[in-house]
N, C-alpha and C positions, 0 to 999 in steps of 0.2 A: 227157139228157147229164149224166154226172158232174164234179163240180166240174174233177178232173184230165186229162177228156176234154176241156173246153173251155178248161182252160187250153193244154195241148197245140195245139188249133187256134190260140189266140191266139198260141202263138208262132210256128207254123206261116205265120201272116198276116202278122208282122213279119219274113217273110224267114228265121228265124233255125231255125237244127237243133231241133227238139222232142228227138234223142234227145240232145243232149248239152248244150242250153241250157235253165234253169229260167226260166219266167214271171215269180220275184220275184228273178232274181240280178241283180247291176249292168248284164249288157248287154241282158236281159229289158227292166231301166225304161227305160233310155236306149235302146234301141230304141223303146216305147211313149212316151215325151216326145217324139223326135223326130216320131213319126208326128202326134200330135194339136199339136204347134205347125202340123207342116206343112199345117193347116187354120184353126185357131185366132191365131197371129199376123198385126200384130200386137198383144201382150194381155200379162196382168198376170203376174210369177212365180206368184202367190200359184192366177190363174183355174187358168192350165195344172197345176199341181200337183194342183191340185180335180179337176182334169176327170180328169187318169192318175191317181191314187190311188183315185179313186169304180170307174173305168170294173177297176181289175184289183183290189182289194179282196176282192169275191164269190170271183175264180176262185184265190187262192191258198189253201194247204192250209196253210201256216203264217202267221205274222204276217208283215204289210207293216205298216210305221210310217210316216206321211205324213213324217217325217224320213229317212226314206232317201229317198225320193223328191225330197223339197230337195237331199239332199248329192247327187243325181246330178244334179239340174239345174244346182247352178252348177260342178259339175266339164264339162258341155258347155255351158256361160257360159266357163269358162277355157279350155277345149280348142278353142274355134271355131267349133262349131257353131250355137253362137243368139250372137245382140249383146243387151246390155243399155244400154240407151239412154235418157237423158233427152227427155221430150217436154212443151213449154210450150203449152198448152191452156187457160190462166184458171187455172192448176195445174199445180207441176211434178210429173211422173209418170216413174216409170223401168218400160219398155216393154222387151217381149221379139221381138226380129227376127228375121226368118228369115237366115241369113251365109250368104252365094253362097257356090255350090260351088267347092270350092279343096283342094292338100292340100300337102305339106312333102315334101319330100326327108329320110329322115329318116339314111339311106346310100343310095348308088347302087345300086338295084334294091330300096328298101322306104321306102313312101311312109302318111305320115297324112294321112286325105280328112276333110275338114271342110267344115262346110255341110249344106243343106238345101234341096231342092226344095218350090216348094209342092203341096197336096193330093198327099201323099204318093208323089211321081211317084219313080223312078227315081233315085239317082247317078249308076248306072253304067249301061251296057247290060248286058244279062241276062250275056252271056261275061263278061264283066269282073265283073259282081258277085257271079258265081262264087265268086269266086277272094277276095274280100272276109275278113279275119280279125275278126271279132268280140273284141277284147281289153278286159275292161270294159267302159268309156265310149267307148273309141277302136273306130275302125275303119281296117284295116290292110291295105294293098295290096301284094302283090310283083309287079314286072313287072320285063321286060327293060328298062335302063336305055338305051338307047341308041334307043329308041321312047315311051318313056313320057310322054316333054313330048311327044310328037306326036299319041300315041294319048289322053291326058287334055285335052288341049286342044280336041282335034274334039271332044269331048263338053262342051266349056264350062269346063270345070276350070280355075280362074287358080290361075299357082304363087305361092306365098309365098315370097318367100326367108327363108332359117332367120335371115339377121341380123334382121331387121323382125320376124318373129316372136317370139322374145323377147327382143324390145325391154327393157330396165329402166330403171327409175327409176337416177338417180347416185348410186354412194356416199357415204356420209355417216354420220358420226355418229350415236347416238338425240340428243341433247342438240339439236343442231340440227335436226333433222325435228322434235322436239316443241316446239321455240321456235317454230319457222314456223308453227306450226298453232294455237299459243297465240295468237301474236301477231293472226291472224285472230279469235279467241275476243272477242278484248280490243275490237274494235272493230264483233265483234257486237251485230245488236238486242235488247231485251231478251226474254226467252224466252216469257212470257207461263201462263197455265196449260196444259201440258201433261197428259195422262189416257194412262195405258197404259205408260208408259213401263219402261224394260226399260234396266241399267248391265251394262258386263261388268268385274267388280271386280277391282281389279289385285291383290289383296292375298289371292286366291285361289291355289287352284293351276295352273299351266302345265301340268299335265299331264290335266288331267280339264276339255273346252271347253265342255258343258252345263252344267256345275256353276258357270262362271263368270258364269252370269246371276243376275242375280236383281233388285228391287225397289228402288227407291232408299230410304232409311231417314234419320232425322235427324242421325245422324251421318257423313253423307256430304257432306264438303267439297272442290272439287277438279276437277278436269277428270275427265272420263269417255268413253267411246268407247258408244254407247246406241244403243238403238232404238226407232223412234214408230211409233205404227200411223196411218192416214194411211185416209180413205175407200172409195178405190179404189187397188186394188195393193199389193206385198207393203210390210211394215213398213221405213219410211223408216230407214238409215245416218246417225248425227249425231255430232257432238262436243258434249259439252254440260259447261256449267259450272255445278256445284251448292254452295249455301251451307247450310247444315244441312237438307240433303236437299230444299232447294229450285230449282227452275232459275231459275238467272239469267239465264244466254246461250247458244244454241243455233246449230249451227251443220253443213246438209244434207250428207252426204258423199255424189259427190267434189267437189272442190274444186281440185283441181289436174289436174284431167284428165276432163273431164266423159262420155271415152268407157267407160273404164274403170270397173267397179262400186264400187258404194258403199262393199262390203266390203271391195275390195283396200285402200283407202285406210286402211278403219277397221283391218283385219289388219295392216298393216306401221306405225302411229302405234303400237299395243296391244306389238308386237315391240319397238318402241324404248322405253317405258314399260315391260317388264319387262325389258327387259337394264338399262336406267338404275337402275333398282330393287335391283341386284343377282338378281333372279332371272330370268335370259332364259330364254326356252323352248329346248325342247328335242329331239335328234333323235336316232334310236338308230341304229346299223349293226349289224347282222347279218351275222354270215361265214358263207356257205355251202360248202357241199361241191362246189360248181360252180364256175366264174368270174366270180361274179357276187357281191354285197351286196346284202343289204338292207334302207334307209333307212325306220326306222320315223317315223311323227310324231303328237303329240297334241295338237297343234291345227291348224285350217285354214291354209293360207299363200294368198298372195294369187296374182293370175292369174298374173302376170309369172313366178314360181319353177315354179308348176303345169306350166306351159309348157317352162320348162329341164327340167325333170324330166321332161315324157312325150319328150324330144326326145334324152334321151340315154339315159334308163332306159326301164321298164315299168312301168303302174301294177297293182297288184294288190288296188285297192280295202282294204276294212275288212280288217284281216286280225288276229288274237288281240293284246291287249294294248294295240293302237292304232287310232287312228284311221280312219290309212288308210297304206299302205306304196306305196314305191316300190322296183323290181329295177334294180339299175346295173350296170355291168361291172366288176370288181375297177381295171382300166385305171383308171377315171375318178373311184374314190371319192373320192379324194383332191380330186379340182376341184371336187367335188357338196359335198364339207364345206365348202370354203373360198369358195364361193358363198354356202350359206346363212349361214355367221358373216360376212359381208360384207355382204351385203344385209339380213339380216333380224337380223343378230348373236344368231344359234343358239349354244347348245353341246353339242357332242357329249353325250350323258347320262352322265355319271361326273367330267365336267368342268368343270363349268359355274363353280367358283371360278377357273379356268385367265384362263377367257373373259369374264369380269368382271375381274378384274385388267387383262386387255391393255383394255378400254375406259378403266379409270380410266388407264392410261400414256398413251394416246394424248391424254384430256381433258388430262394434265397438259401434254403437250405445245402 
């Protein structure tokens, strides 16, 4: 069998169209993620990534980067589908769960199913998973609205209501989220010798999110947003305070929500720390020829935003230039920008001196 004959089968086996789905595009992996948790949970980001990156490696014809295959697990970490969970064992450990089947209204008569069966059983019954849209990460349901809580229910399906769902943290300030997180620092234990460690330097740029790792070095004084490699399971979320590139005190993220991953924590403290900075990150709009925008970004945003975004837009995965884009409706650009400069105090890209001025008027106030 040729490489492209069995990749074919293999997407043939994840349900999904071989003539119009590729084995390594975004709903290719997140089709393969979901299948081998639905056997493998629960267990380590780091194991499952091992296991889909090994198992579909061979049969692609181009490159697969085990980082694509991170950025799609934790966009089905944000979207619903797997929980990320702390578990105390003689060690704390953040474990990967399988999230009961569930999906969102997202208008009347178009619904997102989230969740996971185990040993790769079913969502839907076979009619119903018909009808299923494969969109990226998401997976997208139309049905008549006036049956749909009755006919997803008998299958087990609990609704979520869209408030509960994205849920957010309160607004506030950067100045205050980074005082409250300092002030935990301060009363941290002492750090001890740390090995492996990984800073993401604020002093980088906002727009390139690889490039903001790197090593900690002597010159590095300061609080930090980092990450520790840890025995078993993927590399630990910290805050950590360094004196001429030494750790002084350390401190496991989250911290203020222990449901919620590591990284939303450390993405929205890193948000406020470069708006404070004068350089907040940044998001672009794209006008199209349609009714719609769309909102580029160059760095990760934490679940909370992920979730507004797929619940009012489209995601459309990596797309030229950035990261990863989202499609809005022209309607709603307006509340999608003044969400992320609120919550995460974005600025639009061409703006960003605008949106630093109004933080410094409000600290004045």
């Amino acid at each position: 069998m040729s490489t492209e004959e069995a990749s074919r089968l293999a997407v043939a086996t994840l349900k999904l169209d071989a003539e119009s789905v590729d084995l390594g595009s975004r709903e290719g992996v997140s089709a393969s993620l979901r299948r081998a948790a639905s056997f493998m949970c629960p267990t380590s980001p780091n194991r499952l990534v091992d296991a889909v990156f090994s198992a579909m490696r061979p049969l692609r014809t181009c490159e697969l980067s085990r980082d694509d295959v991170v950025d799609t697990l934790e966009l089905l970490v944000a979207s619903g589908d797997l929980l990320e969970l702390r578990r105390e064992n003689g060690r704390s450990t953040r474990l990967l769960y399988l999230a009961p089947p569930s999906y969102i209204e997202l208008v009347p008569g178009t619904y997102l199913l989230m969740g996971i069966r185990p040993f790769d059983a079913p969502l839907l019954e076979d009619d119903l998973a018909l009808d299923i849209d494969y969109e990226n990460h998401t997976r997208i349901l139309k049905l008549d609205s006036s049956t749909a809580t009755s006919r997803l229910g008998a299958l087990g399906l609990q609704r979520v209501m869209r408030k509960r769902w994205v849920a957010s943290p309160a607004p506030e300030l950067p100045k205050e989220l980074i005082g409250r997180f300092r002030a935990r620092l301060d009363v941290a234990g002492e750090a001890g010798q740390l090995d492996g460690l990984y800073i993401l330097d604020p002093l980088s740029s906002v727009r390139y999110y690889r490039g903001r790792w790197r090593v900690p070095v002597p010159s590095d004084t300061g609080d930090f947003v980092a990450r520790r490699p840890q025995a078993y399971g993927a590399d630990l979320w910290c805050l950590l305070r360094l004196q001429e590139g030494f750790p002084q005190r350390i401190i496991d993220l989250p911290v203020e929500d222990s449901v919620v991953p590591g990284r939303d924590e450390a993405w929205r403290y890193q948000a406020a720390v470069d708006a404070l900075s004068g350089s907040p990150q940044q998001f672009r709009i794209r006008q199209g020829v349609t009714r719609d925008a769309t909102f580029d970004f160059f760095l990760p945003l934490p679940g909370f935003a992920e979730r507004y975004l797929q619940l009012v837009g489209l995601s459309l995965g990596k797309t030229a230039g950035a990261l990863f884009s989202f499609r809005v409706p022209h309607a709603v650009a307006g509340e999608v920008a003044a969400f992320l400069t609120d919550m995460l105090w974005m600025a639009q890209e061409g703006e960003a001196s605008g949106v630093r001025n109004a933080h410094h008027r409000r600290d004045d106030r």
